[in-house]
N, C-alpha and C positions, 0 to 999 in steps of 0.2 A: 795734442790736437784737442781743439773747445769738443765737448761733447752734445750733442743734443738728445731728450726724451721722447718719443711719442705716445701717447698713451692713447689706444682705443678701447673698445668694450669686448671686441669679440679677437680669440685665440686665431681663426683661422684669417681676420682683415690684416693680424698683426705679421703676418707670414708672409702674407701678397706683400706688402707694404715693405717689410724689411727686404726682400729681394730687389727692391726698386733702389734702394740709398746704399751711400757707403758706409765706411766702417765707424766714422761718425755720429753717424744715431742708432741707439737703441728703440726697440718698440715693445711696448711690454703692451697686457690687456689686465682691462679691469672685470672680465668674463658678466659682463654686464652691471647694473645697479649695486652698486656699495654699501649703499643707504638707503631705508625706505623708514616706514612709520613700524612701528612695534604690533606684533599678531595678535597682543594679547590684550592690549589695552586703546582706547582711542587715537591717544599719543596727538592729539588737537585741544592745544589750551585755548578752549571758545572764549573765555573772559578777555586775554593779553593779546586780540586782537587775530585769533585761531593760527598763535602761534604754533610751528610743527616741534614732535620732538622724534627727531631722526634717529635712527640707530644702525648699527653696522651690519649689515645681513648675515643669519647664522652662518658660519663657515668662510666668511669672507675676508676674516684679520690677517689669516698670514696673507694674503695680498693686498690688503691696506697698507700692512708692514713691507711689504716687498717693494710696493709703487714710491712710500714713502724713502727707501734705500736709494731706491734707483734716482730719484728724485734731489735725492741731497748729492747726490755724485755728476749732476748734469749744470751745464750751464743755460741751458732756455728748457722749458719742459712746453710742450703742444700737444694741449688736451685736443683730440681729434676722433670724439663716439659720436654717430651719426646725426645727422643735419637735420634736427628736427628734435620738438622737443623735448621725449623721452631723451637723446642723447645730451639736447643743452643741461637736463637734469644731474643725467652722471657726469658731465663734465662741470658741474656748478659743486657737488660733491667731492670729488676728487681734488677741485681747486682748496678746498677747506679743508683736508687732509693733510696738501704738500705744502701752503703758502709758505708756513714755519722756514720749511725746511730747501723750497727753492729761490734763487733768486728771481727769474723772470720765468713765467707763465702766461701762454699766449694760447689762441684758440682757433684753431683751422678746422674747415669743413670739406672732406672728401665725398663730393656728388657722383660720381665715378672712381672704382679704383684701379687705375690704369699707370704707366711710370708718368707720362706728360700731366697728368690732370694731378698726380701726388705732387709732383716737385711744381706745379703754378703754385696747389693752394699753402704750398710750404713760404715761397714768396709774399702771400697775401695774408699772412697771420693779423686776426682781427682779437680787439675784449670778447669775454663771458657777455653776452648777449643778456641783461639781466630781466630785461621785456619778457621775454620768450622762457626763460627759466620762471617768474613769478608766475605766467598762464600756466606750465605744467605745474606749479604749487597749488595752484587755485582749483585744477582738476583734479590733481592727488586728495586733497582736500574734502572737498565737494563730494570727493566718491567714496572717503571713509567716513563721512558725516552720514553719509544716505545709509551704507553699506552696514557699519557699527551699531548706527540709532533706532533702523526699523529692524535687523535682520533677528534682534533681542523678541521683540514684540511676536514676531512669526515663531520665533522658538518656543515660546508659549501659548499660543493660539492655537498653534499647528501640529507641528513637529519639531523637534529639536534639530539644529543641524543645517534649517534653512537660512538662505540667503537672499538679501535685496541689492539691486544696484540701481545708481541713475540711470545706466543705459540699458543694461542687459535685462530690466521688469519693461522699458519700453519694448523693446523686442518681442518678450515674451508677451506682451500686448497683442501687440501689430500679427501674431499668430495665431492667440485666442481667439481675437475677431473673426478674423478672416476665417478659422475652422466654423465658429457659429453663422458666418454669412455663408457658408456651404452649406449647414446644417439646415436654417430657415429659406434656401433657397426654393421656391415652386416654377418648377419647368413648366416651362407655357409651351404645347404642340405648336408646331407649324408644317410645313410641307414645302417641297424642292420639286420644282415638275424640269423634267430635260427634254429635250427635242431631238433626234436624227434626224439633218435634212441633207440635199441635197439639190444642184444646180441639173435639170434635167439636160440630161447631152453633154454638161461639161465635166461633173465630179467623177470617179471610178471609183471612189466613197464618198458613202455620209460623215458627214461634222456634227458634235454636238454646238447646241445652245441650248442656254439656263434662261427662264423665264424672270424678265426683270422688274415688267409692269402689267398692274391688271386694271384694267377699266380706267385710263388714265393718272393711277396713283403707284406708287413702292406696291410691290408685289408681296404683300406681305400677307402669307393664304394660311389661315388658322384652323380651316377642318377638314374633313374629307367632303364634306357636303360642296364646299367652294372648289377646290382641289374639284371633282367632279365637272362645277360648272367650267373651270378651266377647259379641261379636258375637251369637253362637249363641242364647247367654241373653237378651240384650234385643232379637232379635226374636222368641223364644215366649214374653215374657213380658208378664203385664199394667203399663200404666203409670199413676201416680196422682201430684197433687199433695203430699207428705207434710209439709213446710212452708215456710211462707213470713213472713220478717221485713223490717218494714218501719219503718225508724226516718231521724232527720233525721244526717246527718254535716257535722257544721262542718270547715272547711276556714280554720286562722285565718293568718293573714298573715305574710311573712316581715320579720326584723327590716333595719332600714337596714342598706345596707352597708357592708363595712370591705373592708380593700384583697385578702384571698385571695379572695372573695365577688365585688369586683369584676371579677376577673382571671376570675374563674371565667365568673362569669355571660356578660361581653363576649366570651367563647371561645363559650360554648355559644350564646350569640342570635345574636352580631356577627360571631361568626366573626374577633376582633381576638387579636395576641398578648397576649401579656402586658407586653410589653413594648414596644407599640404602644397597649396600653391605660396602660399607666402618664405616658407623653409626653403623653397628648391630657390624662390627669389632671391632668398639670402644668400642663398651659398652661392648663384651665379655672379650677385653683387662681390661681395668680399673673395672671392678668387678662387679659379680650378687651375689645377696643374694640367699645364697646356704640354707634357715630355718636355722637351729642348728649350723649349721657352720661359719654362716653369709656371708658377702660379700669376693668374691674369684675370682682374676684376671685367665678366664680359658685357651685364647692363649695367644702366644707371640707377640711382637710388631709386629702390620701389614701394618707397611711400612717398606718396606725390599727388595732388588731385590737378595739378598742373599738364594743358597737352602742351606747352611751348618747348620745344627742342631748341639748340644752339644753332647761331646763326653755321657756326663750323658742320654742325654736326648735319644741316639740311641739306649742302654742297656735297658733302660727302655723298650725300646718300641719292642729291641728285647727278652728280656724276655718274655714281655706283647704275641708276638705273637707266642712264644713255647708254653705257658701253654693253650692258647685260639684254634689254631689251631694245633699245632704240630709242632714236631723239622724236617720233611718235608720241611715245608713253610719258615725254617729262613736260609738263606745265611751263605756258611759256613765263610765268613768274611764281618760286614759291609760294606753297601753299601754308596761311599762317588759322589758325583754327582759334575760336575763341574761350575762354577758358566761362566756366558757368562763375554768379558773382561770387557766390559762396565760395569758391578758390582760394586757396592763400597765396600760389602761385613763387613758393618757397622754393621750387626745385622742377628740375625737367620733366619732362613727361619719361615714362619707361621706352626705354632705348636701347640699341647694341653700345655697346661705348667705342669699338674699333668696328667700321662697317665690313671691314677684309676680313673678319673674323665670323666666315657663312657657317649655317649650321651646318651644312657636312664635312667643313675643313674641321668642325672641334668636336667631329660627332664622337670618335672613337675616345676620347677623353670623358665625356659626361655618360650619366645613367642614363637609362631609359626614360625617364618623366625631364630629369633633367635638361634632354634632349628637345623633346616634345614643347615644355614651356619656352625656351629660345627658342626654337623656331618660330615659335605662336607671338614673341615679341619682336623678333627679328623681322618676319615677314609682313607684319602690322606697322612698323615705323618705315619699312621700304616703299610699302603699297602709301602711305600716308602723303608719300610726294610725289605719288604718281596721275595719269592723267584718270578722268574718270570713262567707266564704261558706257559706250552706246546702244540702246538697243533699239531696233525699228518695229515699232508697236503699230498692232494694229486693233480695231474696234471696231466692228460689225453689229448693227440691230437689224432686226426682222422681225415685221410685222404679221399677226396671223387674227385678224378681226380685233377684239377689244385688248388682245395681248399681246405684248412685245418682247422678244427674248434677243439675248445679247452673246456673244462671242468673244473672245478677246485673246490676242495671242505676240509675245512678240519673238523677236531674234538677234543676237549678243552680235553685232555688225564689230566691234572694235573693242578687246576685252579690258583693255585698259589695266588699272590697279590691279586686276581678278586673275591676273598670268603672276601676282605677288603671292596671293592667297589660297589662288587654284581653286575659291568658292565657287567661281563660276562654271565651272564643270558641273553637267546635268549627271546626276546616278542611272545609272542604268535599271531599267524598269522591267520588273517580271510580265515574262508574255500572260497575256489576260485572253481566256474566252469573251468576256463580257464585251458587248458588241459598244454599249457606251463609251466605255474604257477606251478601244482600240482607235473612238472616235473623236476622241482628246487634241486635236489638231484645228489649225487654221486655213485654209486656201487662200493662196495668195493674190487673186485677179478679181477677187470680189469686189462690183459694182452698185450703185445704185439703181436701183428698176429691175435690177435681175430675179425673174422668177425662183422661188426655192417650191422644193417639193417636202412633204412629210413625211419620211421613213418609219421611223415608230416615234413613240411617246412615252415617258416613263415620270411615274410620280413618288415621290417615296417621304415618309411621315419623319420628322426628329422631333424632338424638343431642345428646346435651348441646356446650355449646362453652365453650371456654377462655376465661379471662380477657381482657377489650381490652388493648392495649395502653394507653399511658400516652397520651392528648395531653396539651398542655402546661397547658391547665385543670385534669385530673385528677390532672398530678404536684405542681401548686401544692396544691391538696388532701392529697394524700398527704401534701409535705412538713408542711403546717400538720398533719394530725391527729397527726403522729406527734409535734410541736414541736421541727421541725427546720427553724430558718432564721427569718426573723422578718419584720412585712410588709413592709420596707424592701429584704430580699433576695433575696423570691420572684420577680421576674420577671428580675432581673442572676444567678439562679443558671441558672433555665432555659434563658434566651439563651446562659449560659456552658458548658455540655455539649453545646452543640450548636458554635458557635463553633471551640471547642477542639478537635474532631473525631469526639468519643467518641460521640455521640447521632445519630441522622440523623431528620430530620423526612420520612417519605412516605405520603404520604398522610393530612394532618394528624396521623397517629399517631409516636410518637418509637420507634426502632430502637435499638439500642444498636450502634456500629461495628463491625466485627472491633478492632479498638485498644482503643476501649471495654472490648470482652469482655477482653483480655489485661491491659489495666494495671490491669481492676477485680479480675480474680482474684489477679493480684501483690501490688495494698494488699489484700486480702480474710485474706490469708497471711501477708503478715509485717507489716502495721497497723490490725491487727484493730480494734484501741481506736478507731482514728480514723476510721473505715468505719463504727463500729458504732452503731446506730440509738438505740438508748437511750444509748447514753454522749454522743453526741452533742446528743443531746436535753435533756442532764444538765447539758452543757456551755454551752449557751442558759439553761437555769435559774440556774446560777452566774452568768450574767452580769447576770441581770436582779436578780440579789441585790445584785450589785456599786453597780450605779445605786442598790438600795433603802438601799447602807449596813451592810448585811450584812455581805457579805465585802469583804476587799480584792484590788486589783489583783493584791496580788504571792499572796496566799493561792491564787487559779485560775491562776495560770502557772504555779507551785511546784509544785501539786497535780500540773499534767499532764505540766510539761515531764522528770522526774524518769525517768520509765517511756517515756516516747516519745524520749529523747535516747540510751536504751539498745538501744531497737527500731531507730531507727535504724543505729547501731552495727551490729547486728545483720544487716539486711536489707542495709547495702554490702555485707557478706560473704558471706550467702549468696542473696541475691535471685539467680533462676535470670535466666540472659542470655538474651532473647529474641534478640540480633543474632549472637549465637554459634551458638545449639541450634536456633533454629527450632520451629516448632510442628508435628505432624503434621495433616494436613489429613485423614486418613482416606478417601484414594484414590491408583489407583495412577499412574501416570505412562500415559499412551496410545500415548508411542512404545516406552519402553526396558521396563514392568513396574517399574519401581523406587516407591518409597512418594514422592507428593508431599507437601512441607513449603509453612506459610503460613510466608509471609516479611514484612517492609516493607521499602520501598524509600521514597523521597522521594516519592513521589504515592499511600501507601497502602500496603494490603494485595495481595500478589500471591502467585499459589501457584507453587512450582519443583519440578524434580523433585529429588531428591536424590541423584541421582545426578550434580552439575553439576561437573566441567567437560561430561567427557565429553557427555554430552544437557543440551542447554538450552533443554527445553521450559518457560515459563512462559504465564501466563496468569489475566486476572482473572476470581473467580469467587464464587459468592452461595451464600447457606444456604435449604433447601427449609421449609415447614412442622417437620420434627423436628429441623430445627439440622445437617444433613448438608450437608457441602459440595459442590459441583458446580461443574467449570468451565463457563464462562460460553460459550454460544453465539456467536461470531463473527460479524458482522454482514457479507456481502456487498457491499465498494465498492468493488470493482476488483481489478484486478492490478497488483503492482510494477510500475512501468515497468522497473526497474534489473535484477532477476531472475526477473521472470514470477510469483512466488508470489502468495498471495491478501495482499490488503491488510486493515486495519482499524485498526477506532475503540478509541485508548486513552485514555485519561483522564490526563494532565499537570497539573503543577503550575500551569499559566496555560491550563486548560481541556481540552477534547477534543480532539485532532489525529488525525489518520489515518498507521499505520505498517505498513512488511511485519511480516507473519506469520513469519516467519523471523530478526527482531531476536534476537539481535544479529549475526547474520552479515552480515543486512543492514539500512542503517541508515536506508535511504529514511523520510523522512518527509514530510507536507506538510499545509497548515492543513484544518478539518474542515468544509467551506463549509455553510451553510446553504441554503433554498430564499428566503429574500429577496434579494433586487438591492442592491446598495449603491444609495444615495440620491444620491450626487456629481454632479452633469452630465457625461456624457459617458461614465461610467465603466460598465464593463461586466460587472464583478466582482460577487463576493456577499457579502452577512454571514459572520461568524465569530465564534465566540464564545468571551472570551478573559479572563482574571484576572490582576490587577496584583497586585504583590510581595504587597499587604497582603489579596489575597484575593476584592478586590472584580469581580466581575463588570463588562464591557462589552465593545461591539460594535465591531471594523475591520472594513475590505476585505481580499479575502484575494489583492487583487492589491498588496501593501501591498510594497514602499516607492513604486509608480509611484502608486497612492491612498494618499492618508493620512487618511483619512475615519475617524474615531473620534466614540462614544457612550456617554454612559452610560446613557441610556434602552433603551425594551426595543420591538423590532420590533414592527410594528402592521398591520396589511393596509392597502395602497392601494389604487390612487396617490395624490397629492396631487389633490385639486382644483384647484389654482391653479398648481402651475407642473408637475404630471402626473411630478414622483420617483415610484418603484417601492414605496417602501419608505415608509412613515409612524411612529411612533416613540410611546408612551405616555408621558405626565410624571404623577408622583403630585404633589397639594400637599393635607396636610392633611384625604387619606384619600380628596381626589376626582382622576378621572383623568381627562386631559385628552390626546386624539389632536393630535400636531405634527406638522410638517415638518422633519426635519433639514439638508434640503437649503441650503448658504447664499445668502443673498440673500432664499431666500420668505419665511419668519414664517407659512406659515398655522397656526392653533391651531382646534381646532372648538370653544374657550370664546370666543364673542364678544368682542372689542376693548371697554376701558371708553370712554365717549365724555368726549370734552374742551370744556372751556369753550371 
C-alpha cells in the first residue's frame, strides 16, 4: 500500500489528524520551527543581498533526522503547519530538509481540523506558497536587523541585557505616552445638576432629569457660582413637558470573531490574557478528546483578521438558530460583515467548526477557561446571524425658565441576537436609599404641555478624568487600529514588554517602568523611523505587499536598511550614557542637600545622591499622579542585629530580602520570610519567596540549607486535612485550580481521586 507523510508543527494537531486517516498516512510534528537565525551572531549577510543563514534549533536534530526517515519511506509527503506565515516558514524549511530524500512534496492547509475539512484539503494539495514564505523572511529579518543593531547600543548606554524590537519599542511607546498624558493631564471642574419631578395627579413617584441646556447653549456649568445661578432659575421657574420622541432603536449584532476581538473580548468578560487566550485557542483549534469520539479540532484557525465565515458554515448556523429560537430571530437574508482594508482576509473569522457541537454538549471534556472561551466563540458566531434587538426609546425635555433638562429611557421589545449572548439581561441592582437613585426610571404616557412639578434639586461638583491607562485588551486594540503588528503577534508583543521589564502590569492596568520610560525616549531621539507609528504601520503594509507579489523581499529591506544603518552609526556616538550621567530625579538628597540621580543597578531603578562617595544615601522609589518622584517609605522590620540601624525590604534579583538601612556600610542581609509555615514535618520555618536565574518565581524555607523544601506552586491557607501541614499550596491545570498538599508523603488534592477499575 503507497504510503503518504503528513507533517505538521504541533504534537497534539498530529493526533486529531491521525485519528481522522487510515492506515496509509503517517503524521509526524515538526514541534514547531526547525530553523531560525543563530542566538549568537546576526546570521544576516547585509552585503549578499541580507542573505539569511539558518540554522537548526538547539535540540531539534533528532527530529530533523526523524522527518527526514519518515520522509525517505513515503511516497508524497504534505507539509500541513498552519495557514499563515509563520507556518508557510516551517513548511518552506522542512521542504529543504526532505527534498533530497522525498520524491513528491506538496502543501496542504488545515483552516479547521475536523475529519471533512482534513480529507477536502488532503484532495486540494497546492506548491510552497513562495510569496508568503519571502514576507515572513522579510519580517524575520527586519526584526533581527532592529533587534541585533540597537539592542548592543542599549547595553552600553544603559544596562546590559536590554533589548529593542520593531514592534514591541512601538508598544512600549504607545504606553509611555499615554502614562505621561495622565501625568500632564489638569482636570477642569464642572458640575451635574439633577431634577426630581413629577406629573401633579398622574406620577405616584418622582423621575429624574439631568440638566442639558443653559441659557440656550450645551450645559456645560464650570463653578458653583453658575451651578448657583442654575439652581436659583429652576426653583422660581415654571416647569412643562416641551418634547417628547419616541422611536424603535435596533441594536444589530456583532460580527464573528477574529483573533484582536478575541483577545479583547476574553480580557474584558474572562478576565483572560492574551496570551492565556491564545493557548486555550490552540488547543481548542488542533483537537480535545471528545471520550467516544475521540480528539476533535472544535474552532477554526484563530489567527485571522478576517470576519467572513463559510458560505456552509452561515446555513448551518442559520438553521441551528430557526430551530433553537425561531424563524423570528433569523434574518431574512444572511448577514455578510465587511472586513476593515488592512485585512488579509487569508482565513475565516473564529468559529465553532461543527455547530452541533454546543458548549454544554463538550463541557464535561474541556477545563474550566477552556470552557468559558468556546462558549464566548461559539455564542458570538451564533448571535452573528441573528436578527438584531429592538428597543422602544424614549426622550423627554423639560423646560424650567432658561433651563432645559432631559430624560431618556428605553425597553428591549424583541431581544433578538441578546437570547445568543444573554448581554441583554439588566444586573440586578442593590436597593438604594438615595431618593435619586430610586428615581432612575421613565413614565410612559408623557406628553407634550404637560405640567411637571419640582420635587427636589440636586447639584453635585466632578472634574473631568484622564485617560485609562492601557490594559492589555486595550493595547491589542490600539496596536490593531493603528496597523501595527498583525494577529499572529498581538498577544507575543504584549507578553514581550512586559517580560522584558519595560511595562508593569498593576492592577490589571500596564505602567510603563522607570527603564521603560529611559530606553523609550533614547529610541524616541535617535530612531525616530523605528518608534514611529505610521512608518511602522507602513512597514506591515510592505509586508503584506510582499506575500501579495507586489514587492520583493530585497525591495522592503533596501528601502529601510539604508537610513537605519546610518541612524545607527549615528546613535553609537552620540546616544547619551545613561551608566555614565545618570538621570536627575528632581529631589534633593535628605541627608547631605545634594540633587538625587536615578540610577540602575542589576535589580532596577534606584535613586542616589549625587553626591556619592562621600554620602551614600540610596533608595527605591515611585512616581506620584503628575510623574514626580518620591523616595519610597521604608517599611518597619527590625533592627540590624550587626549595628542597630532600622532594617528593610529590598527587592533583589531572586526576589525580596530584607537589608540594613545603612548598606553599604553595612552588609547585613537575611531572607524576607512570609506569614505561611513551611509545609515539611517537623520544620518550623516559613515561606520565602524567591526567583531562579530565568526569573520564575517559587517558594523555600527560609531555614534553608537545614530545610530544603522547595515550590513552584503558590501558598494557600490550611492546614491539610489529612496529614494537618501548615501550609496548602494552589495547582492551575487548564484554567481550573486545585488546593494540594505539598507536604511528602500526603497527596491530599481537594479535586477528588479518578476511581479505578
Amino acid at each position: 500500500m503507497a504510503k503518504s507523510l503528513i507533517i505538521v508543527e504541533s504534537p497534539a494537531k498530529a493526533a486529531t489528524i491521525k485519528k481522522y486517516l487510515d492506515d496509509s498516512f503517517e503524521v509526524e510534528a515538526s514541534a514547531g520551527h526547525i530553523k531560525d537565525l543563530p542566538k549568537t551572531t546576526l546570521g544576516v549577510d547585509v552585503e549578499k543581498g541580507f542573505k539569511p543563514h539558518f540554522v537548526i534549533v538547539p535540540g531539534k536534530k533528532k527530529i530533523v533526522d526523524k522527518l527526514k526517515k519518515a520522509a525517505a519511506k513515503a511516497d508524497v509527503v504534505y507539509l500541513a503547519p498552519d495557514p499563515d506565515r509563520e507556518g508557510e516558514a516551517i513548511a518552506w524549511h522542512i521542504f529543504e530538509e526532505i527534498e533530497k530524500v522525498s520524491p513528491k512534496i506538496e502543501r496542504v492547509l488545515f483552516t479547521e481540523i475536523t475529519k471533512a475539512s482534513v480529507r477536502k484539503a488532503l484532495e486540494v494539495p497546492r506548491q510552497l506558497d513562495r510569496f508568503m514564505y519571502e514576507s515572513q523572511l522579510a519580517r524575520r529579518t527586519l526584526d533581527r536587523l532592529v533587534g541585533y543593531q540597537i539592542s548592543p547600543i542599549l547595553w552600553r548606554k544603559v544596562q546590559r541585557g536590554l533589548s529593542a524590537g520593531r514592534v514591541q519599542s512601538v508598544a512600549v511607546r504607545l504606553v509611555v505616552e499615554r502614562e505621561r498624558e495622565i501625568e500632564a493631564f489638569d482636570p477642569k471642574e464642572y458640575w451635574v445638576i439633577d431634577a426630581l419631578v413629577e406629573r401633579p395627579g398622574i406620577d405616584v413617584q418622582p423621575f429624574k432629569v439631568t440638566l442639558r441646556r443653559w441659557q440656550g447653549k450645551r450645559a456645560d456649568i464650570p463653578s458653583a457660582k453658575v451651578t448657583q445661578a442654575v439652581l436659583d432659575e429652576v426653583k422660581a421657574a415654571t416647569m412643562s413637558v416641551i418634547a417628547v420622541e419616541r422611536k424603535d432603536r435596533r441594536r444589530p449584532a456583532m460580527p464573528p470573531l477574529i483573533t484582536s476581538t478575541l483577545q479583547q473580548e476574553a480580557s474584558r468578560l474572562l478576565r483572560f490574557s492574551p496570551s492565556h487566550t491564545m493557548a486555550l485557542a490552540q488547543r481548542l483549534y488542533e483537537g480535545v478528546d471528545l471520550g467516544p469520539e475521540g480528539r476533535v479540532g472544535l474552532i477554526t484557525y484563530m489567527r485571522t483578521d478576517s470576519v467572513r465565515m463559510s458560505a456552509d458554515a452561515v446555513d448551518a448556523i442559520r438553521a441551528l438558530v430557526g430551530q433553537r429560537f425561531g424563524p423570528q430571530y433569523v434574518p431574512a437574508k444572511p448577514i455578510f460583515y465587511k472586513n476593515k482594508r488592512s485585512a488579509q482576509d487569508a482565513h475565516e473569522a473564529i468559529r465553532p467548526t461543527l455547530i452541533d457541537k454546543t458548549p454544554d454538549s463538550v463541557k464535561s471534556f474541556l477545563g474550566r477557561d477552556e470552557f468559558r472561551l468556546y462558549q464566548l466563540i461559539y455564542n458570538r458566531a451564533l448571535a452573528s446571524q441573528m436578527a438584531a434587538a429592538i428597543y422602544d426609546q424614549t426622550v423627554v425635555d423639560i423646560s424650567a425658565g432658561a433651563a432645559q433638562f432631559r430624560a431618556s429611557g428605553s425597553v428591549l421589545r424583541f431581544d433578538g441576537y441578546l437570547a445568543a449572548t444573554r448581554s441583554g439581561q439588566k444586573e440586578a441592582v442593590e436597593p438604594s436609599d438615595d431618593e435619586f437613585a430610586q428615581a432612575d426610571f421613565l413614565p410612559g404616557n408623557l406628553e407634550v404641555g404637560q405640567a411637571v412639578r419640582l420635587v427636589d434639586l440636586r447639584s453635585e461638583q466632578k472634574f473631568t478624568e484622564p485617560p485609562p491607562r492601557f490594559s492589555e485588551a486595550t493595547l491589542v486594540r490600539e496596536l490593531e487600529e493603528r496597523g501595527i503588528g498583525r494577529p499572529s503577534t498581538y498577544a507575543t508583543i504584549v507578553g514581550t514588554v512586559q517580560s522584558k521589564g519595560y511595562v508593569d502590569k498593576v492592577d490589571g492596568r500596564l505602567r510603563p517602568s522607570e527603564l521603560g520610560r529611559i530606553v523609550n525616549d533614547l529610541l524616541v531621539r535617535h530612531f525616530a523611523n523605528v518608534v514611529d507609528y505610521d512608518f511602522t504601520a507602513k512597514m506591515e503594509l510592505e509586508l503584506d505587499e510582499v506575500e501579495e507579489g507586489q514587492k520583493t523581499r530585497l525591495d522592503v529591506l533596501n528601502g529601510f536598511y539604508d537610513e537605519f544603518s546610518a541612524t545607527v552609526e549615528t546613535a553609537t556616538n552620540e546616544m547619551r550614557s545613561i551608566k555614565a550621567e545618570a538621570l536627575p530625579a528632581g529631589l534633593d538628597c535628605e541627608l547631605c542637600g545634594s540633587p538625587m540621580l536615578i540610577r540602575f543597578g542589576k535589580n532596577g531603578a534606584f535613586i542616589g545622591c549625587s553626591n556619592y562617595p562621600e554620602c551614600k544615601n540610596t533608595g527605591e522609589f515611585e512616581r506620584d499622579e503628575r510623574g514626580r518622584i518620591h523616595k519610597k517609605a521604608v517599611a518597619d522590620v527590625g533592627d540590624c542585629p550587626e549595628c542597630g540601624a532600622k532594617l528593610q525590604v529590598r527587592q533583589g534579583r531572586f526576589g525580596p530580602f530584607v537589608a540594613c538601612s545603612t548598606y553599604p556600610a553595612c552588609k547585613f542581609t537575611k531572607p524576607f520570610s512570609r506569614e505561611e509555615r513551611c509545609p515539611a514535618e517537623g520544620c518550623t520555618g516559613h515561606l520565602v519567596e524567591k526567583r531562579s536565574k530565568r526569573g520564575k518565581p517559587f517558594f523555600g524555607c527560609d531555614r534553608y540549607p537545614e530545610c530544603t523544601f522547595v515550590t513552584g506552586l503558590s501558598p494557600a491557607p490550611g492546614p491539610c486535612p489529612q496529614c494537618g501541614a501548615p501550609t496548602l499550596f494552589q495547582r492551575s491545570f487548564r484554567g481550573a485550580k486545585t488546593t494540594v498538599c505539598a507536604r511528602e508523603g500526603c497527596g491530599w488534592s481537594s479535586r477528588p481521586a479518578k476511581k479505578t477499575a
